[in-house]
C-alpha positions as CSV (number, residue, x, y, z in Angstrom):
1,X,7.0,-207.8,-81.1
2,X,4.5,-208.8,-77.9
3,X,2.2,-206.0,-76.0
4,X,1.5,-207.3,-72.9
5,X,-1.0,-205.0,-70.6
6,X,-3.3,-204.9,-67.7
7,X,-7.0,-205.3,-67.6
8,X,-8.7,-204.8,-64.8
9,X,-8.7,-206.8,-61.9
10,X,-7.1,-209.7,-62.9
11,X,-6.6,-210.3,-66.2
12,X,-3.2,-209.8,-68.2
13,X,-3.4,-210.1,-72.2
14,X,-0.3,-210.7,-74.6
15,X,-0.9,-210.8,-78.3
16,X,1.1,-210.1,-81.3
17,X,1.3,-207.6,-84.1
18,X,-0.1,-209.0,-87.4
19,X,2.7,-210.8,-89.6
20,X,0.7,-213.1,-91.5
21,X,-1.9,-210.8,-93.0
22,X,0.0,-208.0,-93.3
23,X,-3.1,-206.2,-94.8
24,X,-4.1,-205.8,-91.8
25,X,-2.9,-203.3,-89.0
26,X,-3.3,-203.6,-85.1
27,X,-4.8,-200.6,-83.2
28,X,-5.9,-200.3,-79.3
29,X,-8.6,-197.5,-78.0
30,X,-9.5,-196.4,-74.6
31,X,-12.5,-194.9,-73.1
32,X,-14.2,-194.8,-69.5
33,X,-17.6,-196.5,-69.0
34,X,-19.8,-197.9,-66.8
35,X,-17.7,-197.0,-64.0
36,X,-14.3,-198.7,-65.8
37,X,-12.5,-198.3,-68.8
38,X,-13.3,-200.2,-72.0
39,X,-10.4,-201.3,-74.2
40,X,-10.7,-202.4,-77.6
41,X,-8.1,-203.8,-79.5
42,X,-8.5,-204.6,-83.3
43,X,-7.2,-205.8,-86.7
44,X,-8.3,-203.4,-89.6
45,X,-6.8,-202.2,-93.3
46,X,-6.3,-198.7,-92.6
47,X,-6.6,-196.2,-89.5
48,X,-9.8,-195.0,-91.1
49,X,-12.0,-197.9,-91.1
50,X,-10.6,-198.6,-87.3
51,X,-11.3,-195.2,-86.2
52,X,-14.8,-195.3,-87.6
53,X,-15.3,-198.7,-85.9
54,X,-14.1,-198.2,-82.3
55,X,-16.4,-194.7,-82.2
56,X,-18.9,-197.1,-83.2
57,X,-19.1,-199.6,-80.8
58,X,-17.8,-197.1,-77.7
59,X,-21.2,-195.2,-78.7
60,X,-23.1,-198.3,-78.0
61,X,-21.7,-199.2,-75.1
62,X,-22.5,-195.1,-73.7
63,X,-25.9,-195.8,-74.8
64,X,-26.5,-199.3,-73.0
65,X,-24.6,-197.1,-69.8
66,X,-27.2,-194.5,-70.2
67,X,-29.7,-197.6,-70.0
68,X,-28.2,-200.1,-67.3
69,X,-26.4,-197.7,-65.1
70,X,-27.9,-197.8,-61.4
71,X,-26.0,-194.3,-61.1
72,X,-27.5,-192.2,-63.8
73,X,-30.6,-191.6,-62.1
74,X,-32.2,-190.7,-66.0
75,X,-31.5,-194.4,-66.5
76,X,-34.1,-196.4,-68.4
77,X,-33.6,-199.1,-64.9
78,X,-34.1,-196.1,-62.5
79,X,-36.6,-195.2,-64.4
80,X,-38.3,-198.6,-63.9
81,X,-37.0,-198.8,-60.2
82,X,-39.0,-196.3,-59.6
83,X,-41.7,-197.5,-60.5
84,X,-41.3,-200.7,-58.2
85,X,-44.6,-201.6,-56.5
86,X,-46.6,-200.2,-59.2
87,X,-48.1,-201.8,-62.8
88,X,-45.9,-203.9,-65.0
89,X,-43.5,-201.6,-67.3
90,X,-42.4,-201.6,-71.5
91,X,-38.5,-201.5,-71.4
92,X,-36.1,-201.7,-74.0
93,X,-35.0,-205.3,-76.1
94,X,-31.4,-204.3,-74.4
95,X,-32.7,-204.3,-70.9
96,X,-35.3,-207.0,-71.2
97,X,-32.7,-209.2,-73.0
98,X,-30.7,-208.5,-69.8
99,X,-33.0,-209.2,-67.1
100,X,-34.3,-212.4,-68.7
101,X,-30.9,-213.8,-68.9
102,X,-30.5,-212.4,-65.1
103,X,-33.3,-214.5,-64.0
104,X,-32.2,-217.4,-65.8
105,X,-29.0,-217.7,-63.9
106,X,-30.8,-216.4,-60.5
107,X,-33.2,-219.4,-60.9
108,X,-30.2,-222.0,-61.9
109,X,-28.4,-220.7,-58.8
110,X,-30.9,-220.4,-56.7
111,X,-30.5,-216.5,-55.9
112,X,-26.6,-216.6,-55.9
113,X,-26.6,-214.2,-58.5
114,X,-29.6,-211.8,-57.9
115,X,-30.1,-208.7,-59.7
116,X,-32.7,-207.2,-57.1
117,X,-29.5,-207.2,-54.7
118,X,-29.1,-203.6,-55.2
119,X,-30.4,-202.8,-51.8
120,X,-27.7,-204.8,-50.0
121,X,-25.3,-203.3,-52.7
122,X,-26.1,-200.2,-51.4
123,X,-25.8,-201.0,-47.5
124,X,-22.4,-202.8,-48.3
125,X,-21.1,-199.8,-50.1
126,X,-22.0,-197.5,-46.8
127,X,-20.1,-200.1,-44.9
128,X,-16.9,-200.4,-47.0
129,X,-16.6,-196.7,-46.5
130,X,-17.5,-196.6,-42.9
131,X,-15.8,-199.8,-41.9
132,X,-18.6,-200.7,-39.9
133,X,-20.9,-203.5,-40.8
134,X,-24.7,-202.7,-40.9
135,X,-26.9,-202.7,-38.2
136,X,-29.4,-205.6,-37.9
137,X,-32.4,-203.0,-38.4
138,X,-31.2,-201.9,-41.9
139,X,-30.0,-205.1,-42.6
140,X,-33.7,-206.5,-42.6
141,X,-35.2,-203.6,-44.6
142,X,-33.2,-204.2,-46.9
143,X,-33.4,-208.1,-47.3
144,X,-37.3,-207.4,-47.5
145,X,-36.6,-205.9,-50.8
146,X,-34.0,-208.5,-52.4
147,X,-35.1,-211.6,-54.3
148,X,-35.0,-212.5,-57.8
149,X,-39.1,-213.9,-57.6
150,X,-40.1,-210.7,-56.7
151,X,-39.5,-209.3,-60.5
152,X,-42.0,-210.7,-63.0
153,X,-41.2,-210.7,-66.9
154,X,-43.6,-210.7,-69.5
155,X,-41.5,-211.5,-73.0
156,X,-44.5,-211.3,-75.1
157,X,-45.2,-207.9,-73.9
158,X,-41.8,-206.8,-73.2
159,X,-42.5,-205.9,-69.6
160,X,-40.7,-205.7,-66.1
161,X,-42.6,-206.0,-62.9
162,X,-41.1,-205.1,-59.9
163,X,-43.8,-206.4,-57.2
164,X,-42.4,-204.7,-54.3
165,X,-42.1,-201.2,-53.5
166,X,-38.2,-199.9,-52.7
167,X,-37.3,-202.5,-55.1
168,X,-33.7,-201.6,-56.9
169,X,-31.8,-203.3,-59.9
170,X,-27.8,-203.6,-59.9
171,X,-27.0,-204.8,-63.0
172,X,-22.9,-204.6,-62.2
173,X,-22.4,-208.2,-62.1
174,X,-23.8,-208.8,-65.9
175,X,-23.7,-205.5,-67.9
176,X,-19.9,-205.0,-68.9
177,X,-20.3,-208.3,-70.0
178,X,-23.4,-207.7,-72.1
179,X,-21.5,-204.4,-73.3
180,X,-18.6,-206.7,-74.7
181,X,-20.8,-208.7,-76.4
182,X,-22.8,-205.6,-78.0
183,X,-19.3,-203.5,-78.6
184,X,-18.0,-206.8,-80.6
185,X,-21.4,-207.0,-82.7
186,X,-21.2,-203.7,-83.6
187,X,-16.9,-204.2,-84.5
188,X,-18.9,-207.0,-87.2
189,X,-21.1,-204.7,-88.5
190,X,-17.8,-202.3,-89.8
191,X,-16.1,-205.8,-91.1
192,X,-13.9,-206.2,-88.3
193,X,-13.8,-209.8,-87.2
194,X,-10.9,-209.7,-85.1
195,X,-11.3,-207.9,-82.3
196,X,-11.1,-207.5,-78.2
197,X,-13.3,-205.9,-76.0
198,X,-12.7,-205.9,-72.1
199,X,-14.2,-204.1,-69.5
200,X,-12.0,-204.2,-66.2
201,X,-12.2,-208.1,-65.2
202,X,-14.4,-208.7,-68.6
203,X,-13.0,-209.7,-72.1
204,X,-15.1,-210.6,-74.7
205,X,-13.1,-211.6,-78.7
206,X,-14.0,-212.8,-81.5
207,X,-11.4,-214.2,-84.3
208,X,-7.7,-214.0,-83.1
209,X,-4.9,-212.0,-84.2
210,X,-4.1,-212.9,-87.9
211,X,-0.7,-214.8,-86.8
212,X,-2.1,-216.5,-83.3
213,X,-4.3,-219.3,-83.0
214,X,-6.5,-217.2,-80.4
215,X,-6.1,-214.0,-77.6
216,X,-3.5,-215.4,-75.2
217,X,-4.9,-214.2,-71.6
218,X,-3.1,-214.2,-68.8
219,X,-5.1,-215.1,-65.6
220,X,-4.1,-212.8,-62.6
221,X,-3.0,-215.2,-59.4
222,X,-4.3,-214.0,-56.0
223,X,-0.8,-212.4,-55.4
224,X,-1.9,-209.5,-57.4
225,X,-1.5,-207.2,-60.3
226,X,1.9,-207.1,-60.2
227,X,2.8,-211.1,-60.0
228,X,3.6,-213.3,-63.2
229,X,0.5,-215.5,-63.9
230,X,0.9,-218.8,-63.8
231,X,-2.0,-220.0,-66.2
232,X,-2.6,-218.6,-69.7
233,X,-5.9,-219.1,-71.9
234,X,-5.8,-218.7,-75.3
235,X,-9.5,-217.8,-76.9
236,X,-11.1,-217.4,-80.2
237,X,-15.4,-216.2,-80.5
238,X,-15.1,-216.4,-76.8
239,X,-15.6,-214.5,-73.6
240,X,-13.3,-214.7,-70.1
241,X,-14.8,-213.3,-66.5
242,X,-12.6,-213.1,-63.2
243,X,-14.6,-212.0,-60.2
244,X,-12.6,-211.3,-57.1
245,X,-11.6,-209.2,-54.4
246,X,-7.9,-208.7,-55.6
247,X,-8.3,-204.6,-54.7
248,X,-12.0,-203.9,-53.7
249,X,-12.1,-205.3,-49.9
250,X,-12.6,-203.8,-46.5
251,X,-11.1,-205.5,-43.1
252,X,-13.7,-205.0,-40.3
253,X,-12.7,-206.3,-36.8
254,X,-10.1,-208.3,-38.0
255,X,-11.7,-209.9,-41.0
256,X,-11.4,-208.9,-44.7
257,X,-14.8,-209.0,-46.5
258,X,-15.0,-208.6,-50.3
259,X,-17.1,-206.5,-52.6
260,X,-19.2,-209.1,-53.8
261,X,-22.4,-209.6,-51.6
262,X,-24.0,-213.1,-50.5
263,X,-27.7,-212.2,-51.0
264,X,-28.6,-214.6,-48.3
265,X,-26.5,-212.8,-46.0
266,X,-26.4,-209.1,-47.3
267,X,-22.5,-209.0,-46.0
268,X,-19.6,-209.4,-48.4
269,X,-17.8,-212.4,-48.5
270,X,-15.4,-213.2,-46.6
271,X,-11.9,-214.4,-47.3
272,X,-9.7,-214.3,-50.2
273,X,-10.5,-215.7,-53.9
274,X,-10.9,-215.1,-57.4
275,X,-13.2,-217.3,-60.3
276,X,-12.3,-217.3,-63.9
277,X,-15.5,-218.1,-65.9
278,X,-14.5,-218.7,-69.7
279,X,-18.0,-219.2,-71.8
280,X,-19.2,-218.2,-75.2
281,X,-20.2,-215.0,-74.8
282,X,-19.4,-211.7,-72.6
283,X,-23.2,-211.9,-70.6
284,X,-22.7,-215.5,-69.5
285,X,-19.5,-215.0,-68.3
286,X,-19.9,-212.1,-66.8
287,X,-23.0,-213.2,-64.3
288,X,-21.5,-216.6,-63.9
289,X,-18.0,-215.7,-62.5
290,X,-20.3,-214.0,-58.8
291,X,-21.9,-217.7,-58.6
292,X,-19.2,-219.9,-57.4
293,X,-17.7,-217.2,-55.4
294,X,-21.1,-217.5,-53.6
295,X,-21.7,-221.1,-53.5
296,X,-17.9,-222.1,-53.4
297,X,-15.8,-224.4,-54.9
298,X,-18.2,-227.8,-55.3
299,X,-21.3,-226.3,-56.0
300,X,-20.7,-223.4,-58.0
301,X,-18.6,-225.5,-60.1
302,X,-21.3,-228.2,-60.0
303,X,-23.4,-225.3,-61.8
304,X,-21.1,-224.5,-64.5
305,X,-20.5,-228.1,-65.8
306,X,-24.2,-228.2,-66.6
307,X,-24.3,-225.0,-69.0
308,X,-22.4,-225.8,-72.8
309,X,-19.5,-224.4,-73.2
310,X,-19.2,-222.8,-70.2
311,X,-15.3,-223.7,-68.2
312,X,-14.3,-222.3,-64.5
313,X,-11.2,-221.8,-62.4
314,X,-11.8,-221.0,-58.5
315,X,-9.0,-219.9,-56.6
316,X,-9.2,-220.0,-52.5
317,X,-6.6,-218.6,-50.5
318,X,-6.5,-220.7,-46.8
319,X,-4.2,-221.4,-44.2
320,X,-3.0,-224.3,-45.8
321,X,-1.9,-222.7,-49.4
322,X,-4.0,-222.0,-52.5
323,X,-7.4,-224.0,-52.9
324,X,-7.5,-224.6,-56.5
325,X,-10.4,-226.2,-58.2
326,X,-11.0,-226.4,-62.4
327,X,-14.5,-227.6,-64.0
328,X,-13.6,-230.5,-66.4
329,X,-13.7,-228.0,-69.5
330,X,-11.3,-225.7,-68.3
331,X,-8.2,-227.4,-69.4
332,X,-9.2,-227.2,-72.5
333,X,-9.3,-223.3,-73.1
334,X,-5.1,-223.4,-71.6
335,X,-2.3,-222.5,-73.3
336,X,0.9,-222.6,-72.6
337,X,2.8,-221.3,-69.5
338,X,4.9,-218.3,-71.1
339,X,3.5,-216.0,-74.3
């Protein structure tokens, strides 16, 4: 028998119930986080080790919400937000570990992905609902406040320095992904080793199904949710990212802008794509799937073929078809057309 399903944005998954371990038994939970809902699918002995396992790892990915969230404003990051302008702050290893990685890919891209965006965020959220882009008065304010050199880390000391007051963290592009990875660690620590975790557009797994060779994943086509993808990735002790603007867009005067923000520009982007980033972990794919959306095709991809293990898919609708453009280790993480 084959479950098939929807995740998020753009991501369709088809796996298998067990039949070569029968041992072990297949169970699927649901709970809303971080603005989405988490999913976790899983292979244990009994009901009771699986129950115990999921409450587990949802529980850590509440508390790394009640950490990352730029909503909660008892946040540990709007806790340190506020603080912006002021003397370098302690944070958490979950945080840190998050922000250094941020600023590792915000230096590789050279600000395409930008945590301090949240400003812009904020503008562009006001415009989506409005349908009116921003003035060029609030549009400067806020760009004052927005770069990824303005936030100083300290790993020996564990602190955050925010060098500008006003300054805000978003930490949507990276968290779910980081929450994944943490959900799946925890899944270990209970002995289950096969196991998916996704997060909307974010699915992090580590051993397959016990009859499959990996998670067969079915990459949404720019169509929508309801059309038959056309590529299919099959992963094992891997993550998968698509960023795109499939159902979060606005069409001002005429043009459709996405939800993802150019921080050079502070507007969303415009036109029609996805990215697919498939890379070891949940964290790196997550933040990596904004950067060639932002740099397009050639350079984001550029980008991608210099990090290990790291493979990307960009998707560009124009007036002449499809734009489709694969890093050279993409091919390698297909499977085959049809489950």
């Amino acid at each position: 028998m084959r479950n098939v399903f929807t995740i998020g944005l753009s991501l369709l998954l088809a796996s298998w119930s067990p039949a070569a371990e029968p041992a072990l038994q297949r169970f699927t939970f649901s709970e809303p986080h971080m603005g989405t809902r988490f999913k976790i699918v899983l292979y244990a002995p009994d009901e009771a080790t699986a129950n115990a396992a999921a409450k587990a790892a949802f529980q850590r990915i509440a508390d790394l919400d009640a950490t990352m969230s730029d909503y909660r404003v008892s946040s540990e990051l709007m806790q340190l937000c506020r603080k912006a302008g002021g003397e370098p702050v302690t944070v958490s290893d979950d945080l840190y570990r998050v922000l250094a990685k941020a600023q590792e890919f915000s230096k590789l891209s050279d600000g395409a992905f930008d945590v301090t965006i949240s400003p812009l965020v904020r503008l562009w959220r006001l415009a989506r609902r409005t349908q009116q882009l921003p003035n060029a008065e609030d549009l400067a304010k806020a760009k004052a406040l927005v770069g990824y050199q303005h936030m100083k880390l300290d790993a020996a000391a564990r602190t955050v320095h925010l060098l500008k007051t006003g300054m805000l963290l978003d930490l949507g592009g990276i968290a779910k992904g980081y929450a994944a990875d943490a959900a799946l660690a925890v899944l270990k620590k209970h002995g289950i080793t096969r196991a998916l975790v996704a997060a909307g557009g974010d699915i992090a797994v580590s051993g397959p199904p016990p009859d499959a060779g990996g998670w067969k994943i079915g990459i949404q086509p720019l169509e929508g949710s309801d059309a038959e993808p056309s590529r299919y990735l099959l992963l094992k002790d891997a993550a998968v990212s698509t960023s795109g603007d499939a159902e979060q867009f606005v069409v001002i005067d005429g043009k459709r802008y996405s939800h993802i923000v150019d921080p050079k520009t502070g507007l969303g982007l415009l036109g029609r794509m996805s990215v697919t980033v498939v890379a070891p972990n949940g964290l790196t794919a997550d933040a990596l799937a904004k950067i060639p959306s932002v740099l397009g095709a050639e350079r984001g991809l550029a980008l991608v073929e210099q990090i290990d293990g790291v493979a990307a898919l960009f998707v560009k609708k124009t007036d002449k078809g499809d734009e489709v453009v694969e890093s050279k280790r993409f091919k390698s993480f297909l499977a085959e057309a049809k489950p």
